[in-house]
C-alpha positions in Angstrom: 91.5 -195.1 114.4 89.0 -197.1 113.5 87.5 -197.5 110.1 84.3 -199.5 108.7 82.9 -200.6 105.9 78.5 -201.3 105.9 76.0 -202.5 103.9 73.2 -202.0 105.8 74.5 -200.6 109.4 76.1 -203.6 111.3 79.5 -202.9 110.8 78.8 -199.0 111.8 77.1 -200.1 115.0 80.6 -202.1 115.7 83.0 -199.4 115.0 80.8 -197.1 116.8 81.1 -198.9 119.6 84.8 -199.8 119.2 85.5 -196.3 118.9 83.4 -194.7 121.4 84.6 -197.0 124.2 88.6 -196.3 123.0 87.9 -192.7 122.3 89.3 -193.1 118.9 88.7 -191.0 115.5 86.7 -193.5 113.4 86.4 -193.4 109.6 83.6 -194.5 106.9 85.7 -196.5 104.0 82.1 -196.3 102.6 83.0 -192.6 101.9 86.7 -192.8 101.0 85.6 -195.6 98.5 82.4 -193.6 96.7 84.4 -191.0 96.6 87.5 -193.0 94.7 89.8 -190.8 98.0 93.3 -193.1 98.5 94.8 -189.9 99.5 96.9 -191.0 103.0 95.0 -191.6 106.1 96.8 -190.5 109.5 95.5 -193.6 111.7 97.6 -193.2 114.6 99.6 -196.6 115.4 96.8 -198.3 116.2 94.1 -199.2 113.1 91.1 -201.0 113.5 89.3 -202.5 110.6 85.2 -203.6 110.7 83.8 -204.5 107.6 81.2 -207.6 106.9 82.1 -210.9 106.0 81.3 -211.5 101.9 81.6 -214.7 100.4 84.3 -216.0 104.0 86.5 -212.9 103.1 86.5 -209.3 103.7 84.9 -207.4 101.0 87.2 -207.0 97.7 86.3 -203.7 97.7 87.9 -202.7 101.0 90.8 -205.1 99.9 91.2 -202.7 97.2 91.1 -199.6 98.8 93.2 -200.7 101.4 95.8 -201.9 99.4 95.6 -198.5 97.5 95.9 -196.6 100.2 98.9 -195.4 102.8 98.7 -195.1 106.4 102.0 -193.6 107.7 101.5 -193.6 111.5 100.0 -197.1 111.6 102.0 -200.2 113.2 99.2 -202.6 114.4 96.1 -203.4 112.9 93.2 -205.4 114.2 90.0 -206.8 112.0 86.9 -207.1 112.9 84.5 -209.0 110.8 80.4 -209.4 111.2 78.8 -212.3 109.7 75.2 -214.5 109.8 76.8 -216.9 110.6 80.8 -217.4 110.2 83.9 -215.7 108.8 85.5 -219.1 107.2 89.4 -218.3 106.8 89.3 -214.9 106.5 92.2 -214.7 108.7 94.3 -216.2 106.7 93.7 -213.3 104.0 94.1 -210.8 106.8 97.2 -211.6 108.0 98.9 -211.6 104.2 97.3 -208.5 103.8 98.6 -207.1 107.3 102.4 -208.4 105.7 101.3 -206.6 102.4 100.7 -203.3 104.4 103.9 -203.3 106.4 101.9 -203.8 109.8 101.8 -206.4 112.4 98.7 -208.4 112.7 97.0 -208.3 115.9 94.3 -211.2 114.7 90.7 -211.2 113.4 87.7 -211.5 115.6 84.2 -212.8 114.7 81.1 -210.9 115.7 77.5 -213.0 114.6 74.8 -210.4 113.4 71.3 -210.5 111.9 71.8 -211.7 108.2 71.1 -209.0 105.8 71.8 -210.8 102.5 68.1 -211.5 101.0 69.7 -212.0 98.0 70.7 -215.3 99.2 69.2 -216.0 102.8 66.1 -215.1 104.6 66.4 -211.9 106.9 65.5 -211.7 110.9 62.7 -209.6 112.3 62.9 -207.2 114.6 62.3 -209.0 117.8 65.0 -212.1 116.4 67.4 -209.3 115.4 67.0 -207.9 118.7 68.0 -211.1 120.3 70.8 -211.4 118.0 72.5 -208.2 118.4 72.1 -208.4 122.2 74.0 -212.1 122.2 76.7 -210.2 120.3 76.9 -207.4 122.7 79.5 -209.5 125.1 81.7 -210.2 122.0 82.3 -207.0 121.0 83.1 -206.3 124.5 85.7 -208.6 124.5 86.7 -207.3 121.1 87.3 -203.8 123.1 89.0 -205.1 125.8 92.1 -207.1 123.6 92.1 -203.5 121.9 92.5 -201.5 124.6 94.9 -204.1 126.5 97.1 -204.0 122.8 96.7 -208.0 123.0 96.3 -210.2 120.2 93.0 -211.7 119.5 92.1 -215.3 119.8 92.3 -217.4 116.8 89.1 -218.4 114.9 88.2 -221.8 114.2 90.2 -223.1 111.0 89.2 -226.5 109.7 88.5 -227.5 106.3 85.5 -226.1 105.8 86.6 -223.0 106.5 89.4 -223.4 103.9 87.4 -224.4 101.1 84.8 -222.0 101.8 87.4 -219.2 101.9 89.6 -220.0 99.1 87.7 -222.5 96.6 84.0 -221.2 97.1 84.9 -217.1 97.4 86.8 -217.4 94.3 83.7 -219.4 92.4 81.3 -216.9 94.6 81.7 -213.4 93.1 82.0 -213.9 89.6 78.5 -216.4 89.5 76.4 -214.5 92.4 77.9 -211.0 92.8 75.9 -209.5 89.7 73.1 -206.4 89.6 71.8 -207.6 86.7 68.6 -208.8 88.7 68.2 -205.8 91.1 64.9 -203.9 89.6 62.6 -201.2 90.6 58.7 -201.7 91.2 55.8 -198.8 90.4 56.4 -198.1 94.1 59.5 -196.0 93.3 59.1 -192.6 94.3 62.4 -191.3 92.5 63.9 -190.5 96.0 67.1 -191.2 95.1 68.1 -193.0 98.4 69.4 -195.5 96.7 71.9 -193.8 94.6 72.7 -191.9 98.0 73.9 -195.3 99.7 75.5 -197.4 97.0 79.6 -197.2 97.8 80.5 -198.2 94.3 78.3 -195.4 92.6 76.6 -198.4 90.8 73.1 -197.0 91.0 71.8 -194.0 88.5 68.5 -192.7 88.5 67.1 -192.6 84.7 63.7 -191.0 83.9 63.1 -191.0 87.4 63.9 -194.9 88.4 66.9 -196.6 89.6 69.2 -198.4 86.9 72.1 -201.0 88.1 75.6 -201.1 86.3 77.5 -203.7 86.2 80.1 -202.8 89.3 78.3 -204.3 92.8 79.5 -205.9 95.8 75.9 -207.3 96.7 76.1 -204.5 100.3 72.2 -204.6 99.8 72.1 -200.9 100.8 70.0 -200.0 97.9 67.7 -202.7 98.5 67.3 -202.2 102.3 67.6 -198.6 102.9 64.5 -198.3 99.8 62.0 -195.6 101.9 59.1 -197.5 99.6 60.1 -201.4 99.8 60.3 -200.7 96.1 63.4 -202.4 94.8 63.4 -206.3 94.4 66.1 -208.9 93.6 64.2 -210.6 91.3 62.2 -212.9 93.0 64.7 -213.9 95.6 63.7 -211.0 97.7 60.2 -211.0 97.3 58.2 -210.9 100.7 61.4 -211.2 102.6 62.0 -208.1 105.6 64.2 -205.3 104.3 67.3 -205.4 107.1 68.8 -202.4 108.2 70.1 -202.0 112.0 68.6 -198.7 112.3 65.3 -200.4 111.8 65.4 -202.8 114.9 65.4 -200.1 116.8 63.4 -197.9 115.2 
């Protein structure tokens, strides 16, 4: 099986593609999570986990749910992590968690895909994130292939930087930058509720008709990019920036 956690549709893309070419069941942890489900997931032996790479680390919210949750048939699992740029030393995380989940580690692959993180970093158009997504077309392939062969992946780079920025920085990361407090709502808003819709933590409301953050976010940037009306802002770090979405590059 293969299950996948998105912000804003490049980890879906991945397990789509993962799955469709093994002919695998594939799962949204986007779902299981919103929902609060940790009821047992029947995986088969083989589990296949895509998420985004926040902060040189999977996502602590899929760290949760995963380490909340059982998966009796499972004996391997695989991870497969999308990035702008790199994944750091996430494998070093992955393989403790593999050990913490009673299942042998088959390795974490990198797959480079158009930044979505205007929180932070600018965002590709569509003709760059066109380009981008077609350079990572032959590494997914490859991602397939150790899959289906039942080999172990390559090993990512490792070297100091990759340490620091996965231990040291991710640590000092969420609890400074992963915060709603500046995600607001312009006079564009027009009370769709698409936001509420896409948030996986349930961290958007709609009062009097506008959005309204709490305080539980993972910074996905669903809410922001999957807006119909453009009409939610990070402050002023998103302000003229392209809202990123895969569906949209194509669109």
């Amino acid at each position: 099986m293969v299950l996948y956690f998105t912000g804003t549709g490049n980890s879906k893309y991945i397990a789509e593609r993962i799955a469709t070419a093994l002919n695998e069941d594939i799962l949204s942890m986007n779902d299981r999570i919103k929902e609060g489900n940790t009821a047992n997931v029947m995986t088969g032996k083989s589990m296949v986990i895509v998420v985004p790479t926040y902060a040189w680390r999977i996502p602590r919210v899929v760290l949760s749910w995963l380490q909340q949750t059982k998966f009796p048939e499972a004996k391997k699992i695989w991870f497969v992590m999308d990035c702008g740029g790199e994944i750091g030393n996430a494998a070093k995380y992955n393989q403790e968690l593999s050990r913490q989940l009673h299942l042998s580690y088959m390795g974490t692959a990198q797959i480079v895909m158009p930044e979505n993180y205007i929180a932070m970093f600018g965002v590709p158009g569509k003709a760059e994130a066109k380009e981008i997504v077609a350079k990572a077309e032959p590494s997914i392939d490859d991602v397939i292939k150790d899959i289906q062969a039942k080999r172990e992946f390559s090993k990512p780079r490792n070297n100091m930087y990759d340490k620091i920025m996965s231990s040291a920085v991710n640590t000092i990361f969420y609890p400074m930058f992963v915060k709603a407090d500046k995600f607001m709502a312009t006079d564009a808003c027009i009370s769709c509720g698409k936001c509420v819709q896409v948030c996986p933590l349930n961290n958007v409301q709609l009062k009097n008709g506008k959005p309204a953050w709490g305080s539980n976010c993972t910074h996905c940037m669903a809410c922001i990019c999957y807006c119909p009306a453009e009409a939610i802002e990070y402050g002023k770090k998103s302000e003229g920036k392209p809202r990123y979405t895969f569906e949209k590059i194509f669109d």
